[in-house]
Every structure is written in structure tokens, then in C-alpha cells.
C-alpha positions in Angstrom: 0.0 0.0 0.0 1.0 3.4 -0.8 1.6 6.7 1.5 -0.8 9.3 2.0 2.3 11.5 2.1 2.5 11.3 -2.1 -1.3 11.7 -3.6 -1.8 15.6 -2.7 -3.2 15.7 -6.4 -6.7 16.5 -6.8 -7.6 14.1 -9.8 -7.4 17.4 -12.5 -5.6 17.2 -15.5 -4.6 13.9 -15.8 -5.4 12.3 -18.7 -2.5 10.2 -20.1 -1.1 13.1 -23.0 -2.7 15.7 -21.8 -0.5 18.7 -22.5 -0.6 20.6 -19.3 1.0 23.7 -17.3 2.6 21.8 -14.1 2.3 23.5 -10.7 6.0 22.3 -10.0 8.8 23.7 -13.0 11.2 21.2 -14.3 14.5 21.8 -12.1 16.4 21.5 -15.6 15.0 24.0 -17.6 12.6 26.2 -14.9 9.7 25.4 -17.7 6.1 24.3 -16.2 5.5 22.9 -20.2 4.6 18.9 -19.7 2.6 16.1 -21.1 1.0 13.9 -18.6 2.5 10.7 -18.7 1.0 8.4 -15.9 -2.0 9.0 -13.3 -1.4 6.0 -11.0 1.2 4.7 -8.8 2.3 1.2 -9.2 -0.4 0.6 -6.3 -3.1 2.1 -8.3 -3.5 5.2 -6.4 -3.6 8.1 -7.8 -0.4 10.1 -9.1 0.3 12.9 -11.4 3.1 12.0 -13.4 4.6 14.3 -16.1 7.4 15.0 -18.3 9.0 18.0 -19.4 8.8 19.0 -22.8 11.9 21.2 -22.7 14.3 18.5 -21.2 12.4 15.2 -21.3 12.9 14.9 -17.3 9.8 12.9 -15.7 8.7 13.7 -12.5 6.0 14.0 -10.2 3.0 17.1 -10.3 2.2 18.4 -7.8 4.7 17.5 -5.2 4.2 16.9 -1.3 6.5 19.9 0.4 9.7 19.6 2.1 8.0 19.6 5.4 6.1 16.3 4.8 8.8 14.4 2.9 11.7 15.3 5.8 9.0 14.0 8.3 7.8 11.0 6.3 11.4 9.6 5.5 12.6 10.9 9.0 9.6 8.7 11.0 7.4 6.2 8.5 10.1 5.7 5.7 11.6 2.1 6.6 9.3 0.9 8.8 6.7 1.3 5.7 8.7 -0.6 3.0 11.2 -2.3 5.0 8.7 -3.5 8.1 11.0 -2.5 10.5 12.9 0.1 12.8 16.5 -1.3 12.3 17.9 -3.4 9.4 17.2 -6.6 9.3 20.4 -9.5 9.5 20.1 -10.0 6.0 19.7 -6.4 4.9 22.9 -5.5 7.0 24.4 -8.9 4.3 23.3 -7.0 1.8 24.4 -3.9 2.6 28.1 -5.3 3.3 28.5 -6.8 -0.1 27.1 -3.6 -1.9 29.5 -1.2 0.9 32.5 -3.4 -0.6 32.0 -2.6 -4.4 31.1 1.2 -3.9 34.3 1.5 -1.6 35.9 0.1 -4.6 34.5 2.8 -6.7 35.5 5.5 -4.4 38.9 4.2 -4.7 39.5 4.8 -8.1 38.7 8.3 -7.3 40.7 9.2 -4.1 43.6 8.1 -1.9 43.4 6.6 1.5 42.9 9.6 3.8 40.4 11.3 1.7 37.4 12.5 3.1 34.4 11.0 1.9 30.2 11.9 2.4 28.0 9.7 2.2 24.4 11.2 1.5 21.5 9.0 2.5 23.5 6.2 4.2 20.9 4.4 6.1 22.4 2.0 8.4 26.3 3.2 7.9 27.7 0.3 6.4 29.4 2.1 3.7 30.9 4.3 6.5 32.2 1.4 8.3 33.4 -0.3 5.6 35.9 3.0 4.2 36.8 3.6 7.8 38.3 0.2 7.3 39.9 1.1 4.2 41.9 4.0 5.0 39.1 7.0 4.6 38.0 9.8 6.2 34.4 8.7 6.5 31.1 10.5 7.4 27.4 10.2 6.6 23.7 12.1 6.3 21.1 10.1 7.5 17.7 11.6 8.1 15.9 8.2 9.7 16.5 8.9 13.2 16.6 5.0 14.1 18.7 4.0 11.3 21.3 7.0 11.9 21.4 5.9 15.9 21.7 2.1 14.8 24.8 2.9 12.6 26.4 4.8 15.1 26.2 2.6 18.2 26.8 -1.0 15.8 29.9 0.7 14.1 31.0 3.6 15.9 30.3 5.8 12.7 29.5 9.3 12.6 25.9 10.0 11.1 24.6 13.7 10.1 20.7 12.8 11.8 19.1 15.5 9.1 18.1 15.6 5.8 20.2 16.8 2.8 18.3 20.3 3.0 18.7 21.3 6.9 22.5 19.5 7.2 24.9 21.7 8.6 27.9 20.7 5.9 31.3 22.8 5.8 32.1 24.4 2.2 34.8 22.9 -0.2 35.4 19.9 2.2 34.8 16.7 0.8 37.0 14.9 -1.8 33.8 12.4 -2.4 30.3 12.6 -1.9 28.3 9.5 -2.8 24.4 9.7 -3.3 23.0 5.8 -4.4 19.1 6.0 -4.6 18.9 9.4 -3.2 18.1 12.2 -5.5 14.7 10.8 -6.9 13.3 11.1 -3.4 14.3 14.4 -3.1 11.7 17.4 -3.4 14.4 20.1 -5.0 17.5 17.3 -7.0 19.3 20.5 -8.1 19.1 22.5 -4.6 20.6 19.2 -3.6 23.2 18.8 -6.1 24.1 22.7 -5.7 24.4 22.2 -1.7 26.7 18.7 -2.9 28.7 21.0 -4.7 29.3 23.7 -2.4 31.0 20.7 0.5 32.8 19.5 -2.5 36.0 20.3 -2.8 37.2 21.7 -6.1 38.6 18.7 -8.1 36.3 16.3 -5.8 34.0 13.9 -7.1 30.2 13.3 -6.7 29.3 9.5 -7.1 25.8 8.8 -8.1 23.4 6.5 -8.8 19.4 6.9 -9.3 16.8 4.3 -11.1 16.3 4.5 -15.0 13.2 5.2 -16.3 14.3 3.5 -19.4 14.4 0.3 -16.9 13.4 -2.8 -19.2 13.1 -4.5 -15.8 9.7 -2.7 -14.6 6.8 -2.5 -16.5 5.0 0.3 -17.4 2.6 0.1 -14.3 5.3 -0.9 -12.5 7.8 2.1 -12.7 5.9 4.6 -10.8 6.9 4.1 -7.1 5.2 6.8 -4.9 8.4 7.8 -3.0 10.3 8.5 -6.3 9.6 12.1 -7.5 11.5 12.1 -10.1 12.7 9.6 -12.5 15.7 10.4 -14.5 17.5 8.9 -17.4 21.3 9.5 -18.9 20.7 13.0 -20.5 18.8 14.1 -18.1 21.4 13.3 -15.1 24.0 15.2 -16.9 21.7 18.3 -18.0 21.3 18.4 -14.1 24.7 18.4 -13.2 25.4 21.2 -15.7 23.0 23.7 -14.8 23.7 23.4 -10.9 27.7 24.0 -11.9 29.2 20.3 -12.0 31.3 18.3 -15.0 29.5 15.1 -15.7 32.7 13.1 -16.3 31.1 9.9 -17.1 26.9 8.4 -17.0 25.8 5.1 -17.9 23.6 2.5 -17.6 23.7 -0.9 -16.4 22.4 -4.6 -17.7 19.1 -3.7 -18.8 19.1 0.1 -18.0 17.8 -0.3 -14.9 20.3 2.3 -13.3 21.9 5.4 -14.2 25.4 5.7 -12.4 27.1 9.0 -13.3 30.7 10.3 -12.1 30.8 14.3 -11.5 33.1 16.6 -11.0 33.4 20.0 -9.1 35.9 21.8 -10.9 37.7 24.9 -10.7 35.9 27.0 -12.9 32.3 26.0 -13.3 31.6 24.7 -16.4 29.5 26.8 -19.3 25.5 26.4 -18.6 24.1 24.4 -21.8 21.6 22.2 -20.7 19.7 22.4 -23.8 22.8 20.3 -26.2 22.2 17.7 -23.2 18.8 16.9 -23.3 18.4 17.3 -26.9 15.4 15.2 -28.5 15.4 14.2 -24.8 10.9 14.2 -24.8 10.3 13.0 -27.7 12.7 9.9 -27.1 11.6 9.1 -23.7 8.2 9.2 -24.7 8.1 7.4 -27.6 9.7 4.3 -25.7 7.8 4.7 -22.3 4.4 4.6 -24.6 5.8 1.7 -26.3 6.2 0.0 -22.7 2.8 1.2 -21.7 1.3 -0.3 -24.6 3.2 -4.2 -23.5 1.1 -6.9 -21.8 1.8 -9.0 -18.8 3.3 -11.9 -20.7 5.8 -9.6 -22.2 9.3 -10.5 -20.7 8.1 -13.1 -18.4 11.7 -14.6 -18.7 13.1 -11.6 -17.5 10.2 -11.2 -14.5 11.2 -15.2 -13.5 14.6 -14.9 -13.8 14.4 -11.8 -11.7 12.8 -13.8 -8.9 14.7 -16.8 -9.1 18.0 -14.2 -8.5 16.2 -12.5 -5.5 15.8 -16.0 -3.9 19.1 -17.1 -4.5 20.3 -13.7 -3.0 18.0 -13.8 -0.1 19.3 -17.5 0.8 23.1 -16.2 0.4 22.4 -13.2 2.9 20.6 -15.4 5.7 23.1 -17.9 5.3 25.8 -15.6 5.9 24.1 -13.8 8.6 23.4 -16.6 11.0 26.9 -17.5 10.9 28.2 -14.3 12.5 27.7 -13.1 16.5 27.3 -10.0 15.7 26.7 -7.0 12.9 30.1 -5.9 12.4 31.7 -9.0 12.0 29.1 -9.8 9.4 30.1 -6.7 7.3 33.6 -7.6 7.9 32.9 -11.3 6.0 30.6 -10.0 3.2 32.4 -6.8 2.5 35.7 -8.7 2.3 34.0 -11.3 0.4 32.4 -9.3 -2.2 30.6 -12.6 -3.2 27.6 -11.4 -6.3 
């Protein structure tokens, strides 16, 4: 079931290609110029969904304030999806194998002795996990139980605010990292612009967000109520640019299912020219999300069953590992180390 928090839309203007003027601008190009794309969430409530016709950027329209959303992911978040205050054994399994490859990724970026931020970082495995390695670690976790598990399991230190009301120190940070972050966040380039002002100049943001290109999801499928903005390659780097950051490199993973982007503060911000980014952007993305809309159920049942088969298979690997170890950081210790996929 879905959150109240999300469906502040009054059932107006929604009918799927239905050029409209949204009440929220696209953070990309500041135009309010959109075709209705969706009206449900993947629970069937109803959901606004748009995209820009300036940059192709989807999002959500209207949007609940920053208020509701701080409060929301601050009290309700994990205990709503995740059934539970603290991570479960297997989640912290989980966690420990995906701390392990993103540490890997931050090495290829900075020396030992770098100082690294870690936006959104839950339970603070990834801060344990670079502590180990040699790095300056430190996190911003706005779920009050998650940032006081990570601190007293690991000995971490955990920012207990959002993104928006952190107190962060200006050109800082060597890395930031933000995995699954930004499309919950009310205001991405306010975000990215505070990322960049904590970012040293030469430093590196790491990101990650979903694909709305997924071929993974369905149509019906991709419109998760917390997500309020779904972004794809051109629109990740039109972002960057217009909030003063060098997309070095974006890409896409096995089945586009996530955009991963490296970007770079540099010393003199880069020209503002969103438009070359996102060009033929709309028309693209919504040419190939009406495509998926118009897919049955049976299409890519392979996929959909392989998909399950691997999520057994994983969950069996993280409880095995999990009951094996007394406690939670000897458990990140094994999997990290291990890396096992």
C-alpha cells in the first residue's frame, strides 16, 4: 500500500497526453510545459506523473512539500517498506556486499585519507566499511533510528538531518556519494548545488538513481510513490550542468535499470548548456515509455522469473551468511571482504 504523504493531487488534469502547465517547474530548464504521462502509482492510487517537454525529465505534479517528505522519510520511511525500525540480519548482508563494491568505486577516485560523504547512508555500512579502508568517513542520514543504529553498531558518525537542513562545511569533501537518493528528493538541483558547495574543487560526486528507461519494470510498475523524479542519462548530466558540476562519465547498467554518473566540481564552473544535453530528450523518452505502456503482462516473463529466481538465490546467500556471525560488524567484515555477487 502506498503513502498518504505522495497523492496531494486532486484528480485534474490527468489524462494520459494531456499537455498541461505543471504547478511544480522542471528543475532542468525552470519550464512548467509537460505532457501527462501516468496518473497511477504502481499501487493504483492516484499520481500525477509528467514530463517535461523542454528536457524530457519525468517527475512527479504536484509535489508533497519539504516539510512532509523530511517528516515522512525521517519517521514512516523504513518501517513502511522495510517492516522495521533497524535493518534486518540479512539487509545488513546486503548492505556489506554492496559497501564493498562502492568502496571500490571511491577508490578509483581518491587516496586513502580522503574525506568521503556519504548522502542517505541508512544503516552506515558504507561508513564502516571506508573507515576500514583508510578513509575519512562521514554520513547524512535523516531516519533517526537508522542513523542511531549505525552509530552505536559501528561507531560511525551519522549527520541525523536531511540533505536540506544538514549543517555541511564548504569545499570539504573529496567524495560525496548519493545511491538511490536524489529521486526522493523534493528540490535534485538544490541538492546537487548544496553537494557542490561541500565539494572540494577537483572532488568527485558518485551517483546512482533508477532509469526510467528500466526494461526490468513494467509500465505500471515504474511509478513508485516515493520517487519524484525519474531520471535517465541526458537528463542526469543536463542536471549536473545547470547546478555547476562536470559530468565526467553516465551510464547505464544490464538492462538500463540504473543510471550511475561520475561528477566533477571543478575549478571554474563549467558553461551552462543544458539544452545540447537533453536534446530530442521528450520526444525519445516518450516514444519508448508509450511503447512499454502499450506491453502486456506476458511480455518479458523470462526476465520477471529470472528476476525472482536471482532474489531467492540472493536472499538464501544473505541469511546464510548472517546466521553465521555473532554480531553485525563482524558480518560486514565477512561480506564486504567477500564481495561474493
Amino acid at each position: 500500500m502506498a503513502h498518504r504523504v505522495f497523492h496531494a493531487w486532486d484528480g485534474s488534469n490527468g489524462e494520459i497526453g494531456r499537455h498541461v502547465d505543471a504547478l511544480a517547474p522542471c528543475p532542468i530548464s525552470g519550464s512548467r510545459q509537460a505532457v501527462v504521462l501516468h496518473n497511477r502509482d504502481r499501487y493504483g492510487y492516484p499520481l500525477r506523473t509528467v514530463i517535461s517537454k523542454a528536457s524530457g525529465l519525468v517527475y512527479v505534479d504536484p509535489r508533497p512539500d519539504d516539510d512532509a517528505i523530511d517528516d515522512f522519510y525521517r519517521n514512516s520511511y523504513r518501517r513502511y517498506y522495510k517492516s522495521a525500525a533497524v535493518p534486518k540480519w540479512k539487509h545488513t548482508a546486503r548492505n556489506a556486499r554492496i559497501a564493498g563494491q562502492r568502496i571500490t568505486m571511491v577508490q578509483s577516485l581518491a587516496p586513502k585519507g580522503a574525506a568521503v560523504l556519504d548522502v542517505g547512508t541508512g544503516s552506515g555500512e558504507l561508513l564502516y566499511v571506508g573507515n576500514r579502508h583508510g578513509y575519512k568517513m562521514q554520513g547524512i542520514e535523516v531516519d533517526h533510528a537508522y542513523s542511531q543504529f549505525g552509530r552505536q553498531s559501528y561507531g560511525v558518525k551519522i549527520i541525523n538531518q536531511s540533505l536540506l537542513h544538514a549543517s555541511l562545511p564548504d569545499n570539504h569533501f573529496d567524495v560525496v556519494t548519493c545511491f538511490h537518493v536524489l529521486e526522493h528528493l523534493a528540490d535534485p538541483a538544490a541538492a546537487l548545488r548544496k553537494i557542490a558547495a561541500t565539494l572540494k574543487p577537483g572532488g568527485y560526486l558518485l551517483l546512482e538513481v533508477p532509469n526510467v528507461e528500466s526494461l526490468d519494470a513494467r509500465f505500471s510498475q515504474k511509478w513508485h510513490p516515493g520517487h519524484l523524479f525519474h531520471f535517465n542519462c541526458p537528463t542526469i548530466a543536463a542536471l549536473a550542468n545547470v547546478c555547476g558540476l562536470e559530468t565526467q562519465t553516465v551510464h547505464t547498467c544490464d538492462r538500463r535499470s540504473i543510471v550511475g554518473a561520475t561528477i566533477k566540481k571543478t575549478s571554474t564552473p563549467p558553461e551552462i548548456d543544458w539544452q545540447t544535453r537533453v536534446d530530442g530528450n521528450f520526444e525519445q523518452t516518450w516514444q519508448l515509455l508509450m511503447s512499454q505502456s502499450q506491453q502486456g503482462w506476458l511480455s518479458g516473463w523470462q526476465v520477471r522469473l529470472k528476476r525472482v529466481q536471482d532474489k531467492v538465490h540472493r536472499n538464501f546467500r544473505e541469511w546464510a551468511a548472517a546466521i553465521t556471525q555473532p554480531n553485525r560488524r563482524q558480518l560486514v567484515d565477512k561480506v564486504a571482504e567477500r564481495r561474493y555477487e
